[in-house]
N, C-alpha and C positions, 0 to 999 in steps of 0.2 A: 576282335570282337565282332559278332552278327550283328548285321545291320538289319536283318529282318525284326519283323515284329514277332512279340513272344504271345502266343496263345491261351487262355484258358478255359476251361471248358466250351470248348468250341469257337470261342473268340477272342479277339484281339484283344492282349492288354495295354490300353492304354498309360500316357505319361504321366498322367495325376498323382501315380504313388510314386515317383519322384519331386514331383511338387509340394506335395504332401510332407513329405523327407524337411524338405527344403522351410517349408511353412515352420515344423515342427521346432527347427534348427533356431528360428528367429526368436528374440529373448520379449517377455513377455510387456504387455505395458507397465505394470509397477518396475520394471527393470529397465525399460527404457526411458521412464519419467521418472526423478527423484519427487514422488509426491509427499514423500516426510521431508525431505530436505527443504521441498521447495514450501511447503508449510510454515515450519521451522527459522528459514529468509525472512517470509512474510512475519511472522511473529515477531523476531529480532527489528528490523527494520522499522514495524509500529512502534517497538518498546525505543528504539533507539529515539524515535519521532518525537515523543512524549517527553523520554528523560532531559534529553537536548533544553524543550522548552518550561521543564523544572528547577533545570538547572540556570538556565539563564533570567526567568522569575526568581527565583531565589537571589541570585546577584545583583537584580535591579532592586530589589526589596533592600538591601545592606547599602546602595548605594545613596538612590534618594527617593524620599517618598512620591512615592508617583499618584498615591491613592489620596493626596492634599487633606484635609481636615479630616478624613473619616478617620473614626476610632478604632472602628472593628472592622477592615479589608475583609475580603474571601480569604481563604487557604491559599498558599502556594500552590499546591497542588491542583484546587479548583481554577484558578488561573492560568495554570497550565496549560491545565482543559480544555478554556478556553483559545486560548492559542495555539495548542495544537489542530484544533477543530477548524479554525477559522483562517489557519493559513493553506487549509485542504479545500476550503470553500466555501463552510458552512456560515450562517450570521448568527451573531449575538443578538438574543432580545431582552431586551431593555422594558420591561413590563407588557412581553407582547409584542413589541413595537422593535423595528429594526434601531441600532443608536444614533440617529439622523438630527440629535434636540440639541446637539453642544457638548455632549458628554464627552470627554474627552481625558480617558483615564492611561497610563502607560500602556497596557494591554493593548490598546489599539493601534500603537505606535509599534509594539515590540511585534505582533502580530501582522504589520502588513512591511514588518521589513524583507526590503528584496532577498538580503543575503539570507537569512532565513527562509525566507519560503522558500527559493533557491537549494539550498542545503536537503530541504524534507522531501523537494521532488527529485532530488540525485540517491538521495536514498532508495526512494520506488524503484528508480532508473537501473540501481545499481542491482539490486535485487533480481529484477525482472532478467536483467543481464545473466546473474550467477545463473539461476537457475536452467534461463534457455542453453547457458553453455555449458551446461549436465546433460541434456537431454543425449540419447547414445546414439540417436539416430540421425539424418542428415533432414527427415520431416521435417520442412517448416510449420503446416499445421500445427505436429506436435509442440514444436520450440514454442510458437504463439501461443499455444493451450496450456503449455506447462507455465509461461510464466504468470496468467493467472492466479497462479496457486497464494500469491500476495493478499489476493482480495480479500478471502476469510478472515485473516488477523485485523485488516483495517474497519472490517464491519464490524466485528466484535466489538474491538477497542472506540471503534466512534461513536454505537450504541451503549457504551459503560460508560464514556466520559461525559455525552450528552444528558445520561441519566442524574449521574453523581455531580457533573461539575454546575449545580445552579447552588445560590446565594440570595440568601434576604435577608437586607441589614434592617440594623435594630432602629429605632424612632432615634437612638441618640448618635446612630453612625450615619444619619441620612447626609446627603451634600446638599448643594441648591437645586439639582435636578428631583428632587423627592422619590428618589428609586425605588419602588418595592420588591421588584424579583430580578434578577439578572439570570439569565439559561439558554441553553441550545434548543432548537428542536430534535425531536432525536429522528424522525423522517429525515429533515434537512441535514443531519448530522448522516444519517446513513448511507443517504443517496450519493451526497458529493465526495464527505473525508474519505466514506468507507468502499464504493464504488465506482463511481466515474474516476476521480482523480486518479486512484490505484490502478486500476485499470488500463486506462489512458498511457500511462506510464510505463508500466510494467512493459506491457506491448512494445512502447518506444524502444527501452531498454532488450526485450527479445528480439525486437527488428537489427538493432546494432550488432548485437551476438550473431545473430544470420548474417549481416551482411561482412563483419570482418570473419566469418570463417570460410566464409564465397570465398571474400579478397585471400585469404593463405593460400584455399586449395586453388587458386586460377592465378596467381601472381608465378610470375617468370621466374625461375631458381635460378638464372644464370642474371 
């Protein structure tokens, strides 16, 4: 093959339309980010967050009453809420007021346990993981960018449950604390459940993904 240059209309054609070639060849961004999958992660990962601490409110609820004299507790589910909310970073307020007066209901105990909180940030981790180890391409940007994809589900879900999971007991369910409203902020719920902490994580989890596909492709075969 010539190794000269090929002409056209009176000039040189350059290498761009092999480049060009080459650009065209490269598979697209929805193809090399799972953006449904990694949606989808996040999605799973929220709901798993939530059921977790439905399911474990519901067992302390059979076990022993943790809510003492009151007649009418919140819902399972609102309690949930609040645990799942508040082991992502958000605070309970207590008529307004953070719960700093003595109040001292199960919630706050099943809510700041290690192994729990533990659990709901391996979940972010593990997520953020799957996803960056989809990505098709060897981009760390994109790895980092894709495991983002988390965050959407946790805002959602921490704006619905900051919404829905508030309670006001009745004059005859009052304790000694004289509570009137128990709720989330839903700012406070968005920023930390639904963005920092997700966030924060997810990346951790895409950094791991990067750095053990480093470690395979540069680890000695022999």
């Amino acid at each position: 093959m010539s190794n000269q240059p090929k002409y056209r209309h009176g000039g040189p054609v350059e290498d761009d339309e092999s480049t060009a070639d080459e650009s065209r060849t490269l598979p697209s961004v929805h193809e090399r980010i799972p953006v449904v999958g990694g949606l989808l992660t996040g999605a799973a990962a929220a709901l798993t967050t939530y059921v977790l601490a439905l399911l474990a409110t519901f067992a302390g609820r059979q076990g022993s009453n943790a809510w003492g004299t009151t007649e009418s507790p919140p819902h399972v589910m609102t309690e949930a809420g609040w645990t799942t909310l508040m082991n992502l970073g958000a605070g309970l307020n207590i008529d307004g007021e953070s719960p700093s007066r003595g109040v001292r209901y199960g919630l706050f105990h099943f809510a700041t346990s290690p192994a729990y909180t533990l659990l709901c940030f391996l979940l972010i981790v593990g997520a953020g993981y799957g996803i960056a180890s989809c990505v098709e391409t060897n981009s760390v940007r994109e790895r980092l960018g894709a495991s983002l994809l988390v965050v959407p589900a946790y805002v959602l879900s921490a704006a619905l449950l900051a919404t829905f999971a508030t309670w006001e007991p009745t004059t005859d369910a009052r304790s000694a604390s004289e509570i009137q409203m128990v709720s989330v902020d839903v700012a406070d719920a968005v920023l930390y459940p639904g963005v920092v902490f997700p966030a924060v994580l997810a990346l951790l989890g895409a950094s791991l993904a990067i750095g053990y596909r480093a470690f395979v492709a540069n680890r000695d075969p022999y």
